[in-house]
C-alpha positions in Angstrom: -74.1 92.1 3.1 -71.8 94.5 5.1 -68.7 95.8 3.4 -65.4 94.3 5.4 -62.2 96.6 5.3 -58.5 94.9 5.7 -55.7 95.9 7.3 -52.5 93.8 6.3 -50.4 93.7 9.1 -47.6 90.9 8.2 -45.8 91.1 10.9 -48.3 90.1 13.0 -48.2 86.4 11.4 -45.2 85.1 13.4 -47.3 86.0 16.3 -50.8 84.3 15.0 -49.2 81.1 14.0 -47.3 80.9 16.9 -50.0 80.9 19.3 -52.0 78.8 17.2 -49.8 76.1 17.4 -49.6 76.4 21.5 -51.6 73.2 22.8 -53.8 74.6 26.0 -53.1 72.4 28.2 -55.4 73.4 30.9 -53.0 74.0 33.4 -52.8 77.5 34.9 -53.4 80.4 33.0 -52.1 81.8 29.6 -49.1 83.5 31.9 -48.5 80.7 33.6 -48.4 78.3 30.3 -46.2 80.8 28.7 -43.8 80.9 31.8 -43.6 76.9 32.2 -43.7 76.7 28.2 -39.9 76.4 28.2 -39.5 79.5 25.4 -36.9 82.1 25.7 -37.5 85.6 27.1 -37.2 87.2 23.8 -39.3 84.3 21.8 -42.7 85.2 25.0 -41.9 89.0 25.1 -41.4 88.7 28.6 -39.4 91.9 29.4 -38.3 91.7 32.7 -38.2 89.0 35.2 -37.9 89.9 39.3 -37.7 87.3 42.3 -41.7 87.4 42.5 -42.9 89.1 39.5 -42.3 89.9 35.4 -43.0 92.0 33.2 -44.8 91.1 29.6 -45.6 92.8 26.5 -49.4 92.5 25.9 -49.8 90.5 22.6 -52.9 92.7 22.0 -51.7 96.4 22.7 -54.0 99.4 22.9 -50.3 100.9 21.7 -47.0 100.3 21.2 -44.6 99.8 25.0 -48.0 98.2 26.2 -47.2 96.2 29.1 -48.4 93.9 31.9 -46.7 93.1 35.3 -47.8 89.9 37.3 -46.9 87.6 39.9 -45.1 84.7 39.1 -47.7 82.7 41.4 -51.1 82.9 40.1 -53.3 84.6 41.9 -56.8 86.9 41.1 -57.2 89.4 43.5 -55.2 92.0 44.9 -56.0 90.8 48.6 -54.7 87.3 47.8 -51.2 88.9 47.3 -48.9 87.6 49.8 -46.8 91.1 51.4 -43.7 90.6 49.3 -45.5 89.9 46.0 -47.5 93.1 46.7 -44.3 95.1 47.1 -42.1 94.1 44.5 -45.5 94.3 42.4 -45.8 97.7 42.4 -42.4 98.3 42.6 -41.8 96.4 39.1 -45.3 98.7 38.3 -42.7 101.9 39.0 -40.0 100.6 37.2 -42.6 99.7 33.9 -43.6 103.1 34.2 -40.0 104.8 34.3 -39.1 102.3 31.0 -42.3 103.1 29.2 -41.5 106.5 29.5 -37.9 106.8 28.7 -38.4 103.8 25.5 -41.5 106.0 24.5 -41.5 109.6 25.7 -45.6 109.5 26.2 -47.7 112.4 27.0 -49.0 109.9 29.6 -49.1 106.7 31.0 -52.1 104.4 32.0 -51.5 102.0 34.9 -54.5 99.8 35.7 -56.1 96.5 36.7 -59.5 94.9 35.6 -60.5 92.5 38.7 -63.1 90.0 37.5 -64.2 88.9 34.2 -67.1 91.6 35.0 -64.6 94.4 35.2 -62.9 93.4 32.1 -60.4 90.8 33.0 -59.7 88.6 29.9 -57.5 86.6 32.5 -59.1 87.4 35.3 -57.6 84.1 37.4 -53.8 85.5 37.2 -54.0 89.3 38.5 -51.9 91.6 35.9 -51.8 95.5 35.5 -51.9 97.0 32.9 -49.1 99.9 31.8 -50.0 101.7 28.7 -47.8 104.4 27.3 -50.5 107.4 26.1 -50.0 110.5 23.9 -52.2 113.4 22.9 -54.5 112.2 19.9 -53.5 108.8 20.0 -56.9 107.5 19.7 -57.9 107.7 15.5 -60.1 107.2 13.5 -59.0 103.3 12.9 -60.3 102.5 16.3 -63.6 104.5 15.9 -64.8 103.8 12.7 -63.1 100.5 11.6 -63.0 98.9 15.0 -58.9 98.2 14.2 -55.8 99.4 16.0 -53.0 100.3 13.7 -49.5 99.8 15.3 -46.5 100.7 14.0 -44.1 98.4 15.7 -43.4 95.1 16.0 -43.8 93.4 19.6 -40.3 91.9 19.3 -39.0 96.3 18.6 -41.0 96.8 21.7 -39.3 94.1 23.9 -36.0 95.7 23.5 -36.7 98.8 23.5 -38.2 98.2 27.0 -35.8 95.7 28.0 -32.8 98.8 27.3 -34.5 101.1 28.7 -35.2 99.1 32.1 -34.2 100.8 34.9 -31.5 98.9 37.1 
């Protein structure tokens, strides 16, 4: 029998409940279901909304600041993009990026997209990149040896932090 180590994270039970009590209703994606599910801004961590796109906290971050910007319209591939979605994506990409850094100060900042289940998209039907706030030694030994993240933040902290440091 292997030995099982515990982290208590508390904080993270408003989160599990709540998406535990979610019905999947088969319609669209998880983005999608959280936009249409009628819940505030703050209670979806959704921290910026533009004409085509928004901005999201990841419920899962690699770290804390860890962010995902979409198109409202759900679409998987890049080349399915209409023009204007593909400008003001990137452009709410830039914007993620300035935030992430002035909410944060990171060493570094990862800005990517897994296309396709294959590459690693756990939503791979509704195109989202990823922008993750990275600093020197941030990687411990949690993830290595105990296969755990430790955060030290609440998604909630993160949403306004982002949300103030937005640029206009």
């Amino acid at each position: 029998m292997s030995h099982l180590d515990r982290i208590w994270n508390g904080w993270r039970n408003e989160y599990v409940v709540d998406a535990g009590s979610r019905p999947d209703t088969g319609e669209g994606s998880l983005f999608t279901q959280i936009l249409q599910s009628g819940l505030s801004d703050d209670e979806t961590n959704i921290v910026h909304r533009a004409a085509l796109t928004f901005a999201l906290l990841n419920a899962f971050p690699y770290t804390p600041g860890h962010l995902m910007v979409l198109p409202f319209r759900e679409v998987g591939n890049l080349e399915d993009l209409t023009p204007d979605e593909h400008s003001e994506l990137w452009s709410t990409v830039t914007q993620a990026v300035r935030a992430v850094k002035t909410a944060y100060s990171p060493g570094g900042v990862n800005v990517g997209i897994n296309l396709g289940r294959p590459a690693g998209g756990s939503v791979s039907d509704h195109l989202h990149v990823h922008v993750v706030p990275r600093w020197s030694g941030d990687s411990n030994f949690m993830t290595a040896i105990a296969e755990a993240r430790t955060l030290p933040e609440a998604l909630s902290q993160s949403a306004k932090k982002l949300r103030a440091a937005w640029p206009s």
